[in-house]
C-alpha positions in Angstrom: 120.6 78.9 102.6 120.6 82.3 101.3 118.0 84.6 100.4 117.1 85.1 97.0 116.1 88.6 98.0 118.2 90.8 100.5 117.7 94.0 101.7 119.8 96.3 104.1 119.3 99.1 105.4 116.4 100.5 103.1 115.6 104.3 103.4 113.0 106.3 101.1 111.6 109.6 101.9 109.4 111.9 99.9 111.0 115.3 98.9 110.0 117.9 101.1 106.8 115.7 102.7 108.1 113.1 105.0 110.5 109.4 105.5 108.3 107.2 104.2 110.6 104.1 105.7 114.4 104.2 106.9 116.3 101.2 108.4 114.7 98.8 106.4 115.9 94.9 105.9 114.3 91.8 104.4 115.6 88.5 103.6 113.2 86.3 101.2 114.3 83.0 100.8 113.4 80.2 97.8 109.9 79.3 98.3 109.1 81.5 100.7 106.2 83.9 100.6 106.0 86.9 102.9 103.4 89.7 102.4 103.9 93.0 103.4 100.8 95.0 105.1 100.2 98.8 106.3 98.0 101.6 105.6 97.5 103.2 102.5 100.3 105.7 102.0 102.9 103.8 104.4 105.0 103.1 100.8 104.2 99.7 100.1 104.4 99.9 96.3 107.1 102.0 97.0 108.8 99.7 98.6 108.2 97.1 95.6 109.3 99.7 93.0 112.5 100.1 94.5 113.1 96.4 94.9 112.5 95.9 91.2 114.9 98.5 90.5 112.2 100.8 88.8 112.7 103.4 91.7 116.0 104.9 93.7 115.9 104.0 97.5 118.2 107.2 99.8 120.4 104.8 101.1 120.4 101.1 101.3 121.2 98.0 98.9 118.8 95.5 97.1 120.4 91.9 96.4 118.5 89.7 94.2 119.8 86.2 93.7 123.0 87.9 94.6 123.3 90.4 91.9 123.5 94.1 93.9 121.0 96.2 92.4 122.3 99.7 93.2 125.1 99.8 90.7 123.3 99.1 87.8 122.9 101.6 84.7 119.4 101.1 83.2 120.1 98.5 80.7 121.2 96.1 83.3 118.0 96.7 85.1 116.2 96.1 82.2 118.0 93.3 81.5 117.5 91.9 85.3 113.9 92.6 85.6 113.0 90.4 82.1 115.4 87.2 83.4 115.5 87.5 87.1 111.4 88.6 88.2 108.2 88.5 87.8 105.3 90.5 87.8 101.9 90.4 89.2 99.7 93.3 89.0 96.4 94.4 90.4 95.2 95.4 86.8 96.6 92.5 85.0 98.0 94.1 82.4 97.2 91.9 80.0 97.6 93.4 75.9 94.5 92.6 74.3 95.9 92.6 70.8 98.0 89.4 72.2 96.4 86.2 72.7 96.6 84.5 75.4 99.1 82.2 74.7 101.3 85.4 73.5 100.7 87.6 76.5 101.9 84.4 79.3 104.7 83.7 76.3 106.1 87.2 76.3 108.6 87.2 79.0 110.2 84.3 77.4 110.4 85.8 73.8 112.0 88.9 75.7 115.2 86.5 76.8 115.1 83.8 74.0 115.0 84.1 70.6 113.1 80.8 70.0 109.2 81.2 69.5 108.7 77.3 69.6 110.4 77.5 73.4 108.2 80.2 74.4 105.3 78.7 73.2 105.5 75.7 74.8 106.6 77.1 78.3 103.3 79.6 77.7 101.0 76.5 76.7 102.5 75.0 79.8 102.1 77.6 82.2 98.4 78.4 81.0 97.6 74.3 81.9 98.8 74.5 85.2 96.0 77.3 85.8 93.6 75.3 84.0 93.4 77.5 81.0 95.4 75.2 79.1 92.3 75.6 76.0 92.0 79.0 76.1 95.6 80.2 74.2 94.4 81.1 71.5 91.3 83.5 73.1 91.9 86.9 73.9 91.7 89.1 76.8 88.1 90.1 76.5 86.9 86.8 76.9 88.3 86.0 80.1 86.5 87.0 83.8 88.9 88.7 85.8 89.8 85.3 87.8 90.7 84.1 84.4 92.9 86.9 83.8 94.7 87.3 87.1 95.6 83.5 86.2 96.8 84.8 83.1 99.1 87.3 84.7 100.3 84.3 87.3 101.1 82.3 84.8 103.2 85.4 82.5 105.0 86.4 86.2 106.0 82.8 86.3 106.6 81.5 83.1 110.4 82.6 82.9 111.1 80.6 86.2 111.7 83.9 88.2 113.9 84.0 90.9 112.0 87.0 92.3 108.3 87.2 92.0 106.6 90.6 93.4 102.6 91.3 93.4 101.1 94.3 94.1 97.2 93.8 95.8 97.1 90.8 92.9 93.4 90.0 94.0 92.3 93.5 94.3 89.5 93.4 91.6 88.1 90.1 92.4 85.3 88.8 94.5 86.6 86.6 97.7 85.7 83.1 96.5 88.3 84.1 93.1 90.6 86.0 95.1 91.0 83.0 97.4 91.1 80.4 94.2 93.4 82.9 92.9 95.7 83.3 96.0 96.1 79.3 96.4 97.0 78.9 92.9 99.6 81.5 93.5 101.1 80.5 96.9 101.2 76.6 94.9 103.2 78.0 92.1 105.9 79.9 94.0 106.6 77.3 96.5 106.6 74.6 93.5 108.8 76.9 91.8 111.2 77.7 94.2 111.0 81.4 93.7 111.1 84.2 96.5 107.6 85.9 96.5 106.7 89.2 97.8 103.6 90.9 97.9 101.9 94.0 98.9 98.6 94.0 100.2 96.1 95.8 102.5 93.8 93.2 102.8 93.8 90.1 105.5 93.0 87.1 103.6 95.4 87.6 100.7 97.9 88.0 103.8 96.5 84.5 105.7 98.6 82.8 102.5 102.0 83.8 103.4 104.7 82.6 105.6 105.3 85.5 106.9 103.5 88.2 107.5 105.5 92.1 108.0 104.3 95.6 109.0 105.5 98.3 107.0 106.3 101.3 109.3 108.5 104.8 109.2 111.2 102.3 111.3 111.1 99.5 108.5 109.1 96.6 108.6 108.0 94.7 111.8 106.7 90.9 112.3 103.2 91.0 112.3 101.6 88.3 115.0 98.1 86.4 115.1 
């Protein structure tokens, strides 16, 4: 089977400072969730900004679900990013003049001009993380486990082939992290979508398949 995410040969540096990674592959198949661990600095959102295509790598290709990233002009990234992957951030970014129904809705209505479709799929997504009442709140309603399973339920609401999260359970306590995490690791294995995410901390790591160090050399299998 091939990967839904493929990357050869990845290289990033910082102008004048230091390589931040060279040498770099990884292959992310559907279902699978790896996380990706080092210390702070190593260029781990780095990393995931140049996978999504909002930063340039030195050398190296990114393949998602095929499509080679590199040649790209900015529209077409655009245009990849809304159809092909989705987002999960450590501050949520949900609006707050949306509801809640609008904000898990939105990468739908970016694709598809129907507002019914994108309603339902929203109204569908915000059931599955049993917030299936709560569409038409807001986000300053919502306890920040609510709203990182607001923000799961936007990154997969398009059916993603490509789903990256950067320390998604940073803000929360460790019982909602862990709710959090479980919902998450259900969703993308259900789903069938490739799942990446960044993370410095151990448990949100225990729910992946795979587990990778990020060094200067590219990323190494982390063990036990």
């Amino acid at each position: 089977m091939s990967a839904l995410l493929a990357v050869r040969g990845l290289a990033k540096s910082v102008p004048g400072l230091r390589q931040l990674f060279a040498g770099l592959d990884l292959a992310v198949g559907a279902g699978e969730l790896v996380a990706i661990v080092g210390e702070s600095g190593v260029g781990k959102s780095t990393l995931l900004n140049i996978i999504a295509g909002l930063d340039e790598a030195d050398a190296g290709e990114v393949r998602i679900a095929g499509d080679l990233l590199g040649p790209l002009d900015e529209a077409a990234r655009t245009r990849l990013r809304r159809e092909r992957i989705g987002f999960v951030f450590q501050a949520f970014h949900i609006l707050p003049y949306l509801t809640l129904r609008q904000n898990v809705g939105l990468p739908v209505a970016l694709v598809s001009p129907d507002p019914v479709a994108a309603n339902a799929r929203a109204e569908a997504m915000l059931a599955r993380v049993g917030l299936g009442d709560r569409g038409d709140g807001y986000a300053r309603d919502l306890s920040g486990g609510e709203l990182q399973r607001v923000a799961i339920a936007r990154a997969l609401v398009h059916r993603p082939a490509l789903i990256l999260a950067d320390e998604p359970t940073g803000n929360l306590d460790p019982d909602t992290a862990a709710r959090v995490l479980a919902l998450f690791a259900d969703a993308v294995r259900e789903g069938g979508a490739a799942a990446v995410i960044v993370t410095h901390s151990e448990a949100t790591a225990a729910v992946a398949d795979r587990v990778l160090t990020l060094t200067p050399h590219g990323l190494v299998e982390t063990h036990g």
